[in-house]
C-alpha positions, 0 to 999 in steps of 0.5 A: 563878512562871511556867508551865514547860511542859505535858506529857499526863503527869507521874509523881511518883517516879522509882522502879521503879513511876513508871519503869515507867509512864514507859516504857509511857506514852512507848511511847503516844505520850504525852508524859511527864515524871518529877519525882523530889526524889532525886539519882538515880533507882531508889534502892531498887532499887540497894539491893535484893537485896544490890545485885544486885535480886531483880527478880521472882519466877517464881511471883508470883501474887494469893496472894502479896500482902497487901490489904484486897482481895486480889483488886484486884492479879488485874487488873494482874499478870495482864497483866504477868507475870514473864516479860514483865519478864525478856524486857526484862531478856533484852533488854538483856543482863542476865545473871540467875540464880534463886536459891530460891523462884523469886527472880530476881537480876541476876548483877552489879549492880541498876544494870544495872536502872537503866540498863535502865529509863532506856534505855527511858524514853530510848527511849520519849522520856520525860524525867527530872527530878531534885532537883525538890521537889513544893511543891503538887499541884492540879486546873487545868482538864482536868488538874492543876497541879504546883509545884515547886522549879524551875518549874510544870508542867501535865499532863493526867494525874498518876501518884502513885509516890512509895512508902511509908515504909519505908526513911526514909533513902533519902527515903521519905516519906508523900507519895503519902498526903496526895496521896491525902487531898487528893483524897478517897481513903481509906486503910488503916493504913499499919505496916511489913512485911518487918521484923526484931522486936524482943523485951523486954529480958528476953527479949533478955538471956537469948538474947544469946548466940545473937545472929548464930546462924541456923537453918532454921525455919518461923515460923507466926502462926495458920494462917500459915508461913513455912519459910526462915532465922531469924536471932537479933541482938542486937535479937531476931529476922530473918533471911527466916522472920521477915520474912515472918512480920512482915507478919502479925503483930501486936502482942501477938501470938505467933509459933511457932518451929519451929527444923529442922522437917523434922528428927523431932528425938524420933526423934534424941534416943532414938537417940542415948540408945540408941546413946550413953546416956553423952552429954549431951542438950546434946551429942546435941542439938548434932549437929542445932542450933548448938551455943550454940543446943543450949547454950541450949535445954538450960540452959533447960530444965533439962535434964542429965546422961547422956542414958541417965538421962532420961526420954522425957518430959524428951526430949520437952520439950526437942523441944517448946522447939526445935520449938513455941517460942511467943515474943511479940515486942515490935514490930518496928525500924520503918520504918528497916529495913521493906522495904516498907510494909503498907497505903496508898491504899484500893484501893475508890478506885482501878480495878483495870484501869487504876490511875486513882482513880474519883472524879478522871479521870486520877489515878493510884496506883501501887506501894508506896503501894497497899494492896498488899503482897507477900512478900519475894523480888521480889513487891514488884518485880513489883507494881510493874512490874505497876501501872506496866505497867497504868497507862502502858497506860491513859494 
């Protein structure tokens, strides 16, 4: 096969990272050309956020990010902030709105993102190539040599932007990992992260009445928590609490359920017995929590009767069930519904300015296949504008 072209960089991954990078490299003068093995370019973000792509996250900062160095991401997103992403977004006429926890949304579609990115990459003179598959990635000379599905391409820089594992069916692979072996980088066990867990059938079996319930929650793993919506399914436990809680736990391992935690739930229950001794726990529980929720809790428990007939102690058992639920799941439903994935390329490897592995002049990572992980609420996103910004700047 013959040589197709040369070009100063080549990106691998034509998602919110490699596009970045594409754009900020293009803005150089570099000549840049992104391989992608997709149909369409930016899948995960046409799929973010509802459709409508949690872009960023007003209050994205180092502590919001999982790493076995959590100070590696400082560099980066320090120099790319939320605000510069939204003055492009602004830029461009996309019309967004802030939702909770300081998550931004477009107010119409995430292919206005899309189409934002590729008008930049257009802008910036960077070429997009599609259903192009990578057969092979080797060092030639001054740069590398790339084969692939349609032709040879050499370059003398190679960013690697090819994400993680999660989300299987939109094509992710571990291909940014074996890049990385390949050239002597280290990595850190990869598992999902922002996952729904799983509970033992058992378990399962005596909640699956509360299957679709949702409720405000804090889920606490140690000294970890999280107070966002908990959602039970028909598989165990989701909803935003429990995804944020999956990225620290681990299996085996308990998480603690704080069903309505800024509610003095005791201080309720003794009212309504003072005010109404004739109810039901059942009943006087059901004004705070769903009712099959109260239901389920209360047959749990043991618990009936005239609330005027139980003790305090009774009342602060049943507080205890909703308020300090300890429960151990099972795992979690895997890369097939992770958002993200936990672990990647040792960042020992990489320099934190610039992105560029330190053992191999002008090899980069970028994204999701860094050991760098963040919450869910466009953390992810900004991580990924912030190392694409850093890489494209360096090349």
């Amino acid at each position: 096969m013959g040589l197709r072209r040369k070009s100063d960089v080549i990106v691998i991954g034509a998602g919110a990272a490699g596009m970045m990078c594409a754009i900020r490299a293009g803005q150089r003068g570099r000549s840049v050309v992104v391989l992608d093995h997709a149909k369409a370019p930016g899948e995960k973000i046409r799929i973010s956020g509802g459709g409508r792509c949690n872009f960023t996250n007003v209050n994205a900062g180092p502590k919001n990010f999982l790493s076995a160095n959590p100070h590696f991401c400082k560099s980066a997103l320090a120099r790319f902030s939320p605000a510069e992403f939204i003055a492009m977004v602004d830029r461009h006429g996309i019309a967004w709105h802030e939702k909770t926890l300081g998550q931004l949304f477009c107010d119409d579609s995430a292919k206005d993102i899309i189409r934002m990115l590729l008008d930049e990459m257009r802008a910036a003179g960077a070429e997009l190539q599609l259903q192009t598959e990578i057969q092979a990635v080797e060092e030639s000379g001054d740069g590398f040599r790339i084969r692939t599905s349609d032709g040879e391409h050499e370059c003398a820089a190679l960013v690697v932007a090819t994400g993680g594992k999660s989300v299987p069916k939109m094509g992710a692979t571990g291909f940014a990992y074996r890049i990385a072996e390949q050239f002597g980088l280290g990595l850190v066990e990869t598992r999902p992260g922002l996952v729904p867990l799983t509970l033992d059938p058992i378990l399962l079996e005596s909640i699956a009445a509360l299957s679709g319930i949702s409720a405000p929650s804090e889920i606490r793993h140690g000294k970890t928590g999280f107070r966002e919506a908990l959602l039970f399914t028909h598989r165990g436990l989701s909803g935003p609490a429990i995804l944020q809680i999956s990225s620290y736990w681990r299996e085996g391992d308990e998480i603690a359920v704080h069903i309505e935690p800024d509610v003095d739930l005791l201080l309720h229950l003794k009212k309504a017995k003072q005010e109404n001794g004739r109810q039901s726990a059942q009943t006087a529980l059901g004004e705070i929590l769903p009712k099959r929720l109260a239901q389920y809790v209360t047959e749990r428990e043991g618990i009936s009767g005239k609330m005027a007939d139980l003790a305090d102690k009774a009342l602060a058992r049943l507080c205890d069930a909703v308020q300090n639920w300890k429960i151990k799941p099972s795992g979690s439903e895997g890369y097939r519904t992770a958002e993200v994935t936990l672990g990647g390329i040792d960042t020992s490897g990489l320099d934190s300015r610039t992105m560029q592995a330190k053992g191999v002049p002008g090899l980069y990572f970028i994204g999701e296949c860094v050991d760098v992980t963040g919450w869910l609420g466009g953390y992810n996103f900004q991580w990924a504008w912030a190392s694409g910004f850093a890489a494209g700047e360096s090349l």
